[in-house]
C-alpha positions in Angstrom: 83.5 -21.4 205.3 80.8 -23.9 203.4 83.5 -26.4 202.7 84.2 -26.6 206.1 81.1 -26.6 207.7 80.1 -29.8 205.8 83.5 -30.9 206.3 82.9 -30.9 209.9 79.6 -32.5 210.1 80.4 -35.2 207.9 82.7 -36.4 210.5 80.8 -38.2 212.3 78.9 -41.5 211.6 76.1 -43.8 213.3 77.8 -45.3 216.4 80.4 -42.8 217.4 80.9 -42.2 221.0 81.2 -38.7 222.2 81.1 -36.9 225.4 78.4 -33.7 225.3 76.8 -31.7 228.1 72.8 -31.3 228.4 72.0 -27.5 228.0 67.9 -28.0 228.1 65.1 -30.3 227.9 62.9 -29.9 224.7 59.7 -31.2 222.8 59.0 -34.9 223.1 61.1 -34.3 226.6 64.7 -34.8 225.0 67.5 -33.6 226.4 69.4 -30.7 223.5 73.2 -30.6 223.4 75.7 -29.6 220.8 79.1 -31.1 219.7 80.7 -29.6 216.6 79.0 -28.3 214.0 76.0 -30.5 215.8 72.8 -30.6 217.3 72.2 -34.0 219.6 69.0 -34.3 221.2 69.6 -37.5 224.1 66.7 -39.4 225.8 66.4 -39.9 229.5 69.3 -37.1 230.2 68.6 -33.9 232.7 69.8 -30.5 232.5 73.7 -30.1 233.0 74.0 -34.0 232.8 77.5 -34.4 231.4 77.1 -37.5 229.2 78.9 -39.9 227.3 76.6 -40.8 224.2 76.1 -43.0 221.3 75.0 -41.4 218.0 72.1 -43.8 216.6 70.8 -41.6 214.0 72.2 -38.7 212.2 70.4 -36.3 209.7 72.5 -33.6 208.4 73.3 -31.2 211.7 71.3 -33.2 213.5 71.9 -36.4 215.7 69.9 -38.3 217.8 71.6 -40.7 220.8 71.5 -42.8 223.5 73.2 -42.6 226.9 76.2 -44.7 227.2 77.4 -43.3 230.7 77.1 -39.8 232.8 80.4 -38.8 233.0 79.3 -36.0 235.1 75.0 -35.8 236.2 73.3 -32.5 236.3 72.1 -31.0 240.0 69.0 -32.0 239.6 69.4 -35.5 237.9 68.1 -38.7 240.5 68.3 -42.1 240.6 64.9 -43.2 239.0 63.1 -45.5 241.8 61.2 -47.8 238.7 63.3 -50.9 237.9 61.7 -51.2 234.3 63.0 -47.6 233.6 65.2 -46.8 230.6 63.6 -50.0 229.2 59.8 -49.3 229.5 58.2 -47.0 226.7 55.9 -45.2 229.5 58.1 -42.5 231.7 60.8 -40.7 230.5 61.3 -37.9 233.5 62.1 -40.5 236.1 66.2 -39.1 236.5 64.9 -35.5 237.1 63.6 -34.3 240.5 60.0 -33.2 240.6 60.6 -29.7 240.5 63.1 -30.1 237.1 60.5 -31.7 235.8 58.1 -28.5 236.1 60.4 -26.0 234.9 61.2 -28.3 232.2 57.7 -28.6 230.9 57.3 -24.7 231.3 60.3 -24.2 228.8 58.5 -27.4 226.4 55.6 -25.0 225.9 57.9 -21.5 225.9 59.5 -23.5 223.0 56.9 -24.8 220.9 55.2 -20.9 221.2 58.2 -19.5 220.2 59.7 -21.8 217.6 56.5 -23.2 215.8 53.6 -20.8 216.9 56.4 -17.9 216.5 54.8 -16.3 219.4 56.8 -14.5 222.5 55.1 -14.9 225.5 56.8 -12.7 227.5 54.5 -13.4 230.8 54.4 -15.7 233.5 53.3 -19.6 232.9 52.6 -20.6 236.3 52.2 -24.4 236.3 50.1 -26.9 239.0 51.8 -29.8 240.4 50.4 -32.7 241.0 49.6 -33.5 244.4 51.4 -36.7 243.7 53.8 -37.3 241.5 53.6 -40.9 241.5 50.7 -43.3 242.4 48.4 -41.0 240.9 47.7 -42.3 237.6 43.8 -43.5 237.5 44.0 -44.6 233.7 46.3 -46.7 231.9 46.6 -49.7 228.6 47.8 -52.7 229.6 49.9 -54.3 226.4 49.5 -58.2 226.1 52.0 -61.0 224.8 50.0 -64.1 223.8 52.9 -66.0 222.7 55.0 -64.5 225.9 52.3 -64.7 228.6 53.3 -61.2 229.2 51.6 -58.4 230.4 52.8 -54.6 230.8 54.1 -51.4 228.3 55.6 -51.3 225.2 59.3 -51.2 225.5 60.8 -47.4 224.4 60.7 -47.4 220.6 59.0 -50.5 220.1 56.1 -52.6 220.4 57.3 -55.7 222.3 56.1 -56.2 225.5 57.8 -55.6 228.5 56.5 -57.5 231.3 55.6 -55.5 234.5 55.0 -56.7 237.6 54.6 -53.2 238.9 54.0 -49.5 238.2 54.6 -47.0 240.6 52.6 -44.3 239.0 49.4 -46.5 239.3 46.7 -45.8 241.8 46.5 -48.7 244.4 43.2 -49.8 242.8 44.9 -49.7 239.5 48.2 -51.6 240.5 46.0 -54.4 242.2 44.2 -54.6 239.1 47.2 -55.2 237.3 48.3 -58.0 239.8 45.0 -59.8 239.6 45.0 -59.7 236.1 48.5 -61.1 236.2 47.5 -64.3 237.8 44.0 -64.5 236.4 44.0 -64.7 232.2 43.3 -67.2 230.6 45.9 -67.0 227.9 43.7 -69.8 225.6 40.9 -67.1 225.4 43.0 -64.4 224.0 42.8 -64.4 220.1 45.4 -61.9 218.9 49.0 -62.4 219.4 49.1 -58.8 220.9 46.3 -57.6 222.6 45.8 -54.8 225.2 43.5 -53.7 227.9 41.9 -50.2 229.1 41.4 -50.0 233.0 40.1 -47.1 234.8 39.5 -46.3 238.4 36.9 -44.5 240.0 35.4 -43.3 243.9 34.9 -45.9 245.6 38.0 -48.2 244.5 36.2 -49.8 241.4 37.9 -50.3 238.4 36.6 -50.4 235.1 37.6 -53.1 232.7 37.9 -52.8 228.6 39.4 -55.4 226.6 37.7 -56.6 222.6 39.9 -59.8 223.6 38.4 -60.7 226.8 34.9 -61.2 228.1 35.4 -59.3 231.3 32.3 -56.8 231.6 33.1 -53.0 231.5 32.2 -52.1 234.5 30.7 -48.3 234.9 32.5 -46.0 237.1 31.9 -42.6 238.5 33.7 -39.6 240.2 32.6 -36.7 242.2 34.1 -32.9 241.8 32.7 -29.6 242.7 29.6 -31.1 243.6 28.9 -32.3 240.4 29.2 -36.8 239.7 30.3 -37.9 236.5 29.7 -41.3 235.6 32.4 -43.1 232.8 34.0 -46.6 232.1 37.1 -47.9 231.2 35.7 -48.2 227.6 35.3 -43.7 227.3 37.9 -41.5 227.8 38.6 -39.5 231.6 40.7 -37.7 232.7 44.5 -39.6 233.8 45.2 -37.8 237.1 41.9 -37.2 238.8 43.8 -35.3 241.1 43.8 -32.4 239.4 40.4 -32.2 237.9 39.4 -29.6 239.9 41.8 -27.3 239.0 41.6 -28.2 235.2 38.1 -27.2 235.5 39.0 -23.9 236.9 41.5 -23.1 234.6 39.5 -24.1 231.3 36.2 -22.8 232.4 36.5 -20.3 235.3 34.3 -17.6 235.9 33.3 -17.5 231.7 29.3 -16.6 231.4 27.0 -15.4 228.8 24.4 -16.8 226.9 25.5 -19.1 224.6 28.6 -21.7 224.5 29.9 -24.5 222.5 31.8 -27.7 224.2 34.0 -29.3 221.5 35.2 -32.6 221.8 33.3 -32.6 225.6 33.4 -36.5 226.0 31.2 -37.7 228.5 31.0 -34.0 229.5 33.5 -32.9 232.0 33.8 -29.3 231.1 29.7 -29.3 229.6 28.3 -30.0 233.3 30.1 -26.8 234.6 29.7 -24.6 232.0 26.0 -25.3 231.9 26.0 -23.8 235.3 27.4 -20.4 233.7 25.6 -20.2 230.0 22.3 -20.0 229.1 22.3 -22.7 226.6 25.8 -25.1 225.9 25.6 -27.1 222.7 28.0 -30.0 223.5 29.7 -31.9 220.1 31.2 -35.4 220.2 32.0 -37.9 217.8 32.8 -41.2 220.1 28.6 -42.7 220.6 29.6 -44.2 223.8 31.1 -40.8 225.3 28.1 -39.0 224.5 25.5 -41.7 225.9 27.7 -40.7 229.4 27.4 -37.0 228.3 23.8 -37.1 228.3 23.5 -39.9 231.6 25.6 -37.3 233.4 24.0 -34.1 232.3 20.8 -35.5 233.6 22.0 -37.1 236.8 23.4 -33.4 237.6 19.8 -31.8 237.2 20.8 -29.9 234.1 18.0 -28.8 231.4 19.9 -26.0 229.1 22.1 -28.8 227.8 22.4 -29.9 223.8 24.5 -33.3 223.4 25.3 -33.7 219.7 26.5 -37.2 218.6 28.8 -36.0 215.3 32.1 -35.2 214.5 33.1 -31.7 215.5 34.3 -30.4 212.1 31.1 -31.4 210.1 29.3 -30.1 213.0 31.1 -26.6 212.8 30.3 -26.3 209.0 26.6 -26.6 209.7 26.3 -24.4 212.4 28.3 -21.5 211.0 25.7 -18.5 211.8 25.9 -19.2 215.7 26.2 -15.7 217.8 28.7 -17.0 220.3 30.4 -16.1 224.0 32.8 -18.7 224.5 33.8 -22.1 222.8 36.0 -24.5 224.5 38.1 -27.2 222.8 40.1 -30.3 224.4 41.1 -32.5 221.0 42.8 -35.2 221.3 46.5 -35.7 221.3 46.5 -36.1 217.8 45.0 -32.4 217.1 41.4 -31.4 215.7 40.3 -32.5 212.2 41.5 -30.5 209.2 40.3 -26.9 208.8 38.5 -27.1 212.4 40.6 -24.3 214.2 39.6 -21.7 211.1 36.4 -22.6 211.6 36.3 -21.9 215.5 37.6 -18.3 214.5 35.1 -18.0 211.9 32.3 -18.3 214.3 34.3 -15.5 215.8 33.3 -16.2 219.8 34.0 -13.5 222.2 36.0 -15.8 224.0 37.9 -19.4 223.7 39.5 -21.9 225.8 41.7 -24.3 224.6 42.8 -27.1 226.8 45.8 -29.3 225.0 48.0 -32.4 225.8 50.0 -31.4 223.0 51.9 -28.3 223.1 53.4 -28.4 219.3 49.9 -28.9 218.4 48.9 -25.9 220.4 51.4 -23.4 219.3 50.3 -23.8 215.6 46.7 -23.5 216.3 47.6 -20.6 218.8 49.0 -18.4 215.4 45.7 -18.9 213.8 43.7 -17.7 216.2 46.2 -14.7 216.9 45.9 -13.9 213.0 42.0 -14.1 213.0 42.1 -11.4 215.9 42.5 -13.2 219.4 44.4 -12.4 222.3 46.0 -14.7 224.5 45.2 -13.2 228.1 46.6 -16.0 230.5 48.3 -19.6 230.1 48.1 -22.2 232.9 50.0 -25.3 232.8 48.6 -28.7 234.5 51.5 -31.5 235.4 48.6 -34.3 235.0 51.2 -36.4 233.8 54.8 -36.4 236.4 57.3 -38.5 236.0 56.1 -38.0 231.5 57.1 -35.0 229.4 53.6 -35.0 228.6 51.5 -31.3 230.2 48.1 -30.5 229.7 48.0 -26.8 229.3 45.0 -24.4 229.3 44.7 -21.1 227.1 42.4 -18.3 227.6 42.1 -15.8 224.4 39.8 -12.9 224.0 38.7 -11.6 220.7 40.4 -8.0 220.5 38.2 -5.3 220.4 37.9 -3.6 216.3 40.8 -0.6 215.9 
């Protein structure tokens, strides 16, 4: 039976054609299907899409391909309204309907929990949609081609520039930004071959402005929620989809209390203003300077007094502060994960409660196991689509520290 197992999967070879069918969408929003004795994982398909597909990398069992025709597209599959779709490196959910694209993102995290956290978790993961699913993006890098006199997104899998005239998951402000920019640079001023820009958009219809290759000043922005104003720029990092701010707010931070809190990774502070408004004393931790010079601008502009901004890196802040009697710690990391040994840290601390708000659900699942084996339950997962038309979900987890047996 080993002789002809290999057998089998040594069949094929890079290029092939062969016709599969889409069972699921997976991690890193590929589409799963199986031919013989294989497992091909295909970009840019939908559930029950019926493709014809070109094998372009092959590891084993394993092959990775691109779409060569649908022979037969899923219910749900669409006609992606973005010309530079396919091509651009940005979206990759365009061909599903909104509502695949939920459900989709609901079995991503199901399947990172299961399969690298090795946790079943056997409730409900209700998930926000955005309130628009496209022209709500308030954030986005711009990718410039000296040589090219282009200006866009990386195409998929590269790093040449596509040239994009427009993007119709911009804001307005954004996408008239982009224009302007379009028919304004001075190409002679720009120094490296590649360059790229950061542009933000706040109340108001400003737009902030971030470039090291152009003189264009950063403009400071600022955005109202709950009462509360937070002021950023295109140079600090915000929140994508201000849509659903609110509701990330909610999820992460709630109706948690107590005396004492920690705000990991806070920014310029979004989550630190409201919990400051449940906890006695919040001790915020940031390593980016510029975020936390916000942090403390908008913890003051908000009245606050019970409010510790620390400029340092959250990990060597954690070891020197490993005494703290804690109620609840909140971390949002970056995509990229927390620094090395930080999670086991957090649990040392041992905090009646954390919240742990993620962009990246592989990343979550295996810090999720180490805070189930240091004693924490998870009471209630939230999923936020800040990101449609992307596999990319922001999801928010509540655990508890279970009571001693």
């Amino acid at each position: 039976m080993c002789k002809l197992t290999v057998l089998l999967s040594s069949q094929y070879t890079t290029g092939d054609i062969i016709d599969v069918r889409v069972e699921k969408i997976v991690p890193r929003g590929l589409g799963m299907a199986f031919a013989e004795n294989l497992t091909v994982f295909v970009p840019l398909s939908a559930p029950a899409d019926e493709p014809k597909v070109r094998l372009v990398e092959i590891k084993k069992q394993t092959a990775f391909a691109e779409i060569v025709e649908i022979r037969q597209p899923g219910p749900n599959r669409i006609s992606p309204p973005c010309p530079y779709f396919g091509r651009c490196g940005g979206c990759d959910f365009q061909q599903m309907s909104y509502a695949e694209q939920l459900a989709s993102k609901v079995g991503i995290i199901r399947d990172c929990l299961h399969r690298i956290g090795k946790i079943d978790f056997d409730r409900e993961i209700p998930i926000i949609a955005s309130p628009n699913d496209f022209e709500y993006r308030s954030r986005a890098r711009w990718h410039l081609d000296r040589e090219k006199k282009t200006i866009g997104y990386y195409a998929r899998d590269s790093h040449d520039v596509i040239d994009i005239e427009t993007c119709p998951i911009l804001t307005r402000d954004l996408q008239s930004t982009l224009e302007n920019l379009r028919d304004s640079i001075n190409w002679e001023s720009i120094w490296d071959e590649q360059a790229q820009i950061e542009a933000a958009s706040g109340d108001g219809g400003r737009v902030s402005i971030f470039s090291r290759d152009m003189a264009e000043p950063t403009a400071e922005l600022t955005f109202a929620v709950g009462g509360d104003t937070y002021a950023f720029s295109a140079e600090t990092f915000f929140q994508a989809n201000k849509l659903l701010v609110p509701d990330l707010i909610e999820a992460a931070v709630g109706n948690a209390n107590g005396d004492a809190a920690f705000d990991l990774y806070c920014g310029v502070g979004l989550f630190t203003i409201p919990m400051a408004r449940r906890f006695e004393k919040v001790v915020a931790v940031e390593g980016n300077t510029i975020a936390t010079e916000y942090a403390r601008k908008n913890v003051a502009a908000n009245g606050l007094t019970n409010v510790q901004i620390v400029d340092q890196g959250v990990r060597r802040f954690l070891t020197e502060n490993q005494k703290k009697r804690l109620d609840f710690i909140l971390i949002d990391p970056p995509r990229s994960g927390t620094e090395k040994n930080t999670i086991p840290a957090i649990a040392a601390l041992k905090p009646k409660e954390i919240s742990y708000v993620s962009c990246e659900p592989s990343i979550l699942a295996r810090d999720l196991r180490t805070f189930i084996d240091a004693g924490y339950k998870m009471e209630k997962i939230t999923a936020l689509d800040l990101f449609p038309q992307t596999h990319h979900i922001e999801t928010v987890v509540r655990l508890r520290a279970e009571a001693p047996a």
